[in-house]
Structures are given as structure tokens and as C-alpha cells.
Phi, psi and omega in degrees: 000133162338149157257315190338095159328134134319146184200151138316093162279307188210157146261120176178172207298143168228113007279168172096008158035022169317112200269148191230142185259185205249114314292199179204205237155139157198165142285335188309115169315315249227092215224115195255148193236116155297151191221142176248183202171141180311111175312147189096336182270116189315147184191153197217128144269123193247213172176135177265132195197117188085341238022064169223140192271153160230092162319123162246033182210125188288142180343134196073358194300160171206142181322158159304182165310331188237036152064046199196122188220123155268150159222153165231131163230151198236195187037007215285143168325123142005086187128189196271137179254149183221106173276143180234153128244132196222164149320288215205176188302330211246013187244165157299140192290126161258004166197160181220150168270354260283097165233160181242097203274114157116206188332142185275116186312114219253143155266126168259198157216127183230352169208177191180110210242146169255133200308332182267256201316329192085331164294144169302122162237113192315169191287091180088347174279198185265128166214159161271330184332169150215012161232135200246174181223106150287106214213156177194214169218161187206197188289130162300125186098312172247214190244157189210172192231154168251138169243134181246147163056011190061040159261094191288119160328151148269141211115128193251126165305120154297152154254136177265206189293328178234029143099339164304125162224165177208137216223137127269103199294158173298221168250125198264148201263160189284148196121152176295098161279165158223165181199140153230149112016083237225070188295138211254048204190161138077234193234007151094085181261159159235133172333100229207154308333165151260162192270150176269124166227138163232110187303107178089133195258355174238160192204133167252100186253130183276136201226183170291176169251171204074036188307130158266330196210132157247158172211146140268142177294166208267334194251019143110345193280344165217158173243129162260134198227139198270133192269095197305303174275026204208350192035031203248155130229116151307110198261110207256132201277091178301349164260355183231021170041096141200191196249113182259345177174137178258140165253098192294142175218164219270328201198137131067023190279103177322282228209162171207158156190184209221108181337143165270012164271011171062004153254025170188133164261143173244143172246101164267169173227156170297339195239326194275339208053056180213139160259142164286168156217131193233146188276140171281007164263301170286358181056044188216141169276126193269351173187172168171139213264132144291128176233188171306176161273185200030099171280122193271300180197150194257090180224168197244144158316151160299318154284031188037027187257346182231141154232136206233145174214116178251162199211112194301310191301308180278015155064024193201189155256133172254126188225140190236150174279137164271353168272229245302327177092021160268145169293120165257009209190133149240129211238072224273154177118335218247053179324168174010072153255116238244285165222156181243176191214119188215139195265173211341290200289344149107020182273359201205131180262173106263129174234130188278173203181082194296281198284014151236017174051045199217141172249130172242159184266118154252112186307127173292319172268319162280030173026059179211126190285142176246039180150162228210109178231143164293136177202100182044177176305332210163085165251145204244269173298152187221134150219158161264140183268185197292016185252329188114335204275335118271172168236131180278147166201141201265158161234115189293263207326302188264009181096335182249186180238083171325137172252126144273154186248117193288350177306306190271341220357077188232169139320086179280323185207146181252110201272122186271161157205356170124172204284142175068084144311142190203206173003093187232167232182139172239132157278153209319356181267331182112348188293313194225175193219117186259121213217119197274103164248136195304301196250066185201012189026040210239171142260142173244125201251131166274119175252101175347283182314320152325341222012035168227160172303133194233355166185172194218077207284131159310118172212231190269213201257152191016109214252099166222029160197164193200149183248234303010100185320120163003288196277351160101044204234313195185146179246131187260116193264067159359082190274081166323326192289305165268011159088001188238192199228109165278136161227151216223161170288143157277115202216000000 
């Protein structure tokens, strides 16, 4: 005779016969089990569920000739089951099963705290802190691992009884993390997405000199900025804030802007009359284009298929294939044309025009202006905000920010906001417009709906071009006077 316990050989789905481990997870209601056993010998299989036991095996059952009893349960309930096999009512299990049958138990990060303060910190935002208090849910009863950067920590967390945990982190270093969740069970599932933080919330970074222009890459990882006197562009690591590589150019790079798939960049320069076009993976330029002369300002389509470049001396708009890299189009007529703009939806240019104190609308598709709006003493930087419904344009000479209202395209309102207003930048919700003043060493922060300044940030010496990260996180200031790049929350 066997000495051998009765045992459970298998589990698994019914139909489709998926084999389920010891514990496990499934969706499946519907489940067939195996049990060996010495032949001949009685045995009651229960499930535990709720904390109430059920024999699921009728009076008598006993293994077969070949030491082997099937079962099947069907319908079964929701939550976790603890299969027994036992003799009898009054005996000890000589083996248990554990499954947890309907939804898949989800491991989280369900919060993020800073450890000093106690404040909550959103999903992707900015903090200066750097020691956190984390909490989520994983499996009851057992353990995880926390991962940063897709690294597991060391040290295994407990989870209680409901499924709760809590983690205090070491001291986290400056910069864009990530962090998940890790079950210490099963095949080690992990939490998905992870939640994001970015550590420190300011940075002075030395770039080439005279920086004019920036652009962020579309997915936030690195921001590039044109070095004018420095003949450069710099290439800045956005998560550890540093210039990871310069990219030398022949003369003079003015103004940028960026494909919107994020593998090429334009550059013009003022003296050269040329926009580069340089790939952003190899970091190398890759074509260049003859434009009007003196090029002034830059933007690109929203489908990337066009790029516009105006030029005061030459009185126009220049519009380039971005496929083929050719000038297809001049757009003539356009005096003191100083910068362009162009909104969301690609229907419309504003090209500013300082010395007859007028913005003119230009139709994309007839490439023809269909109007002319007054707009302050001098007007200069132009952006559209991401809804399209209006436009900014600073005017250094009074101080302010014209709102054009794009339906009407007329002047709704003159926004003051401090001396040589120059650059201006909307964050990606549409809420606030960040407005560069030159000889004030400021940022001027816009609360849209308001129209007015509602604070106002420091940053380096003469501030004349400014970025905003995708995700609304943080702002890259160009500082012509001191050569560097502030970067700041985006608030």
C-alpha cells in the first residue's frame, strides 16, 4: 500500500484546458481538477470561499482503480477559493489549492506623497522633494518589490490582508523617474503604467552663445536650443537637465522649430539666408535650403508637410516641401515681416509686420492674406494657443500682449505685462501663456481665461525665447545676455 498523501496533480480551465498553478489567477467560471491518491480510498474535496467551506464531491466518493478522481466546478463565484483535499469531514486537508476566480488582481502605485510635507504629487508632475511616502495595492498577504527606472529595489514590501502596501524611498536624485510595483508571486507581474516624477524643480544650464530659440521634442526627452553668436545648436537631455551634444552649424542659427514626428529639425540662419535641416537621431544636418534673405521667423504645419519661413528684407513668406526639401511657394507682399505663427489645425499663418503695426492672416491653402489686423506699436512674437481660439503677440514698445480673437480676427484685449515683452510659449492645456521679458529678467505668467498676469519668475539675464515641455511640466528660458538656459515649473 502507498504511504503517499493524497495530492491535487492538476488544475485548469474548463473548456481549453489551461493549466493554473498553485496560487493562481483566471477569468474562467468554469474549472476541472485533478486529485491521486492510494485506489479505493475516500476523499472530500471542499472550497473554501467567503469564509464558508463547501463539499463540491458527492457521499462516497473514492479514488479510481488508477489512484485518480476528476472533478469539475462550474459557475463559481467571484474572489479567492482555497480547494482542500481531505478524507473526511473530520480530517486534516492533506493538500489545498488557491485560486482567485473574475478580475485579475491589479498591482498599483496608487499614491505619492512627499515624505516632508505630506503633499500628494500628481501623476508626472514636478517636485523639489526627494523623499517620498508611496502606497498602492498588490496580492493579499504577500510581497513586492519596488522598481525605479525598471530596476528592483532592494528590500521585499508587505501587503496586508486588504491588499495594501506602503514604501518609504531612499533619497531620489535630480531628474525624470519612473517607478512600479513588482509581485514578489506568479511570474513577478508588474504595475503598468508607472507613475512618473520629476525631481528638482529648477536648473541653470550653460548652452552656446547668445541662445534665440528653442524647441521641445514632441515626446519631452530632449529640448533644443539655437545658439545665434555661438553658431550652434544645443542639445539638452531633459531629464538630467544637461547639453548631452552641440551641434555646429556654419553661421548664425536664429529661430527653430520641429517635424512633428520628432526626427528633424529646422533651423534658419539670418546672415546665411538658409534653413539646415538636421536629423534628430543622428544629430547631424542633413539638407539645406536657400531662403529669402535675412530670415526672420519659422513654423512648421501641424502635419509636418510644410515649413514657412518670413523674411523682413524680402518682404514674404517662403513655404518649403518637407518631403522633397524644396522652396514650392512665395508668398509676396509682406513688409516688415518679422515672425510667424501658425494654429493648431494648419488654416491660418499670422505673420507680425513691426513697422507698419499689423498682423496679417494668411489662408494656407490659397496661400493668400485674407487680412490685415492693428496690433499695437510693435508687434513682434506671435503664438496661437492649442485650442486655435486665439492669438498672442507681444509688443515690446507699449509692454503688452495683443489677444486676437481668431473668428473675428480683430484685438480683444491689451494685456500689460513688462518691459521688452519678447518670446511667448501657452502650456499645452491652454491655461496659462508664459511671456519672456527682456530687459526685466522675468517670465510673465498669463492666466488665460483672465487675461492678466497673474505671477511673475526670475530667471537668467535677458530671457528672449522660451519652451514648454509636452507634458506641461516645466519651462525652458533662453537667456541671450548670459548664454544660459533656465529651467523652471511650469505653474
Amino acid at each position: 500500500m502507498s504511504t503517499q498523501n493524497p495530492f491535487f496533480s492538476f488544475f485548469s480551465t474548463f473548456p481549453g484546458g489551461t493549466p493554473l498553478k498553485n496560487p493562481d489567477i483566471t477569468q474562467s467560471k468554469d474549472i476541472e481538477m485533478g486529485a491521486d491518491g492510494p485506489p479505493g480510498d475516500p476523499l472530500e474535496i471542499t472550497d473554501t470561499h467567503n469564509g464558508v467551506i463547501k463539499v463540491l464531491t458527492p457521499p462516497g466518493s473514492v479514488f479510481n482503480t488508477s489512484g485518480r478522481y476528476l472533478h469539475r466546478v462550474q459557475n463559481m463565484l467571484d474572489g479567492a477559493h482555497t480547494f482542500g483535499l481531505r478524507a473526511n469531514s473530520s480530517s486534516t486537508p492533506f493538500h489545498q489549492w488557491v485560486l482567485t476566480v473574475g478580475a485579475a488582481e491589479t498591482l498599483t502605485i496608487e499614491m505619492i506623497k512627499g515624505l516632508i510635507s505630506g503633499k500628494e504629487i500628481p501623476e508626472g508632475s514636478s517636485t523639489s522633494e526627494t523623499l517620498f511616502a508611496m502606497s498602492g495595492k498588490a496580492r493579499a498577504n504577500a510581497t513586492c518589490y519596488l522598481r525605479i527606472d525598471g530596476v528592483r529595489q532592494q528590500g521585499l514590501i508587505a501587503v496586508d490582508g486588504s491588499r495594501n502596501w506602503t514604501y518609504n524611498t531612499g533619497t531620489q536624485t535630480p531628474g525624470l523617474h519612473s517607478y512600479a510595483v513588482e509581485g514578489n508571486y506568479d511570474s513577478g507581474p508588474v504595475s503598468a503604467p508607472p507613475r512618473t516624477l520629476r525631481i528638482g524643480l529648477s536648473a541653470t544650464i550653460p548652452v552656446g552663445k547668445e541662445p534665440v530659440g528653442s524647441v521641445a521634442h514632441p515626446n519631452g526627452s530632449h529640448v533644443y536650443v539655437c545658439n545665434t553668436k555661438g553658431s550652434s545648436v544645443s542639445v539638452i537631455d531633459a531629464g538630467n537637465q544637461t547639453v548631452i551634444n552641440t551641434i555646429r552649424l556654419a553661421q548664425d542659427p536664429s529661430g527653430i522649430t520641429i517635424h512633428p514626428n520628432g526626427l528633424f529639425l529646422y533651423v534658419y540662419g539670418a546672415l546665411a539666408s538658409t534653413v539646415w535641416v538636421i536629423n534628430t537621431q543622428s544629430q547631424t544636418v542633413t539638407a539645406t535650403i536657400k531662403v529669402g534673405v535675412t530670415p526672420n521667423g519659422i513654423a512648421i504645419h501641424p502635419n509636418g508637410t510644410r515649413v514657412y519661413v518670413c523674411s523682413a528684407t524680402y518682404r514674404s513668406v517662403t513655404v518649403i516641401d518637407t518631403q522633397n526639401l524644396t522652396v514650392i511657394k512665395t508668398i509676396d507682399n509682406l513688409p516688415g515681416s518679422l515672425r510667424i505663427a501658425i494654429n493648431p489645425n494648419g488654416s491660418y499663418l499670422y505673420v507680425t509686420q513691426a513697422g507698419f503695426r499689423t498682423v496679417s492672416v494668411i489662408d494656407t491653402r490659397s496661400q493668400t492674406v485674407i487680412k490685415t489686423v492693428n496690433a499695437g506699436q510693435w508687434p513682434f512674437e506671435i503664438a496661437a494657443n492649442p485650442s486655435g481660439s486665439h492669438v498672442f503677440v507681444t509688443d515690446k514698445e507699449s509692454g503688452t500682449v495683443s489677444v486676437i480673437e481668431t473668428q473675428s480676427h480683430t484685438v480683444i484685449k491689451a494685456i500689460s505685462v513688462g518691459q521688452h515683452p519678447s518670446k511667448l510659449a501657452f502650456h499645452p492645456d491652454g491655461s496659462r501663456a508664459y511671456v519672456c521679458l527682456y530687459l526685466d529678467n522675468l517670465v510673465a505668467v498669463i492666466d488665460t481665461q483672465s487675461q492678466a498676469v497673474i505671477k511673475t519668475d526670475s530667471v537668467g539675464q535677458g530671457p528672449g525665447a522660451i519652451t514648454v515641455l509636452p507634458d506641461g511640466t516645466l519651462l525652458y528660458v533662453s537667456n541671450a545676455a548670459s548664454s544660459t538656459v533656465s529651467v523652471i515649473p511650469a505653474k
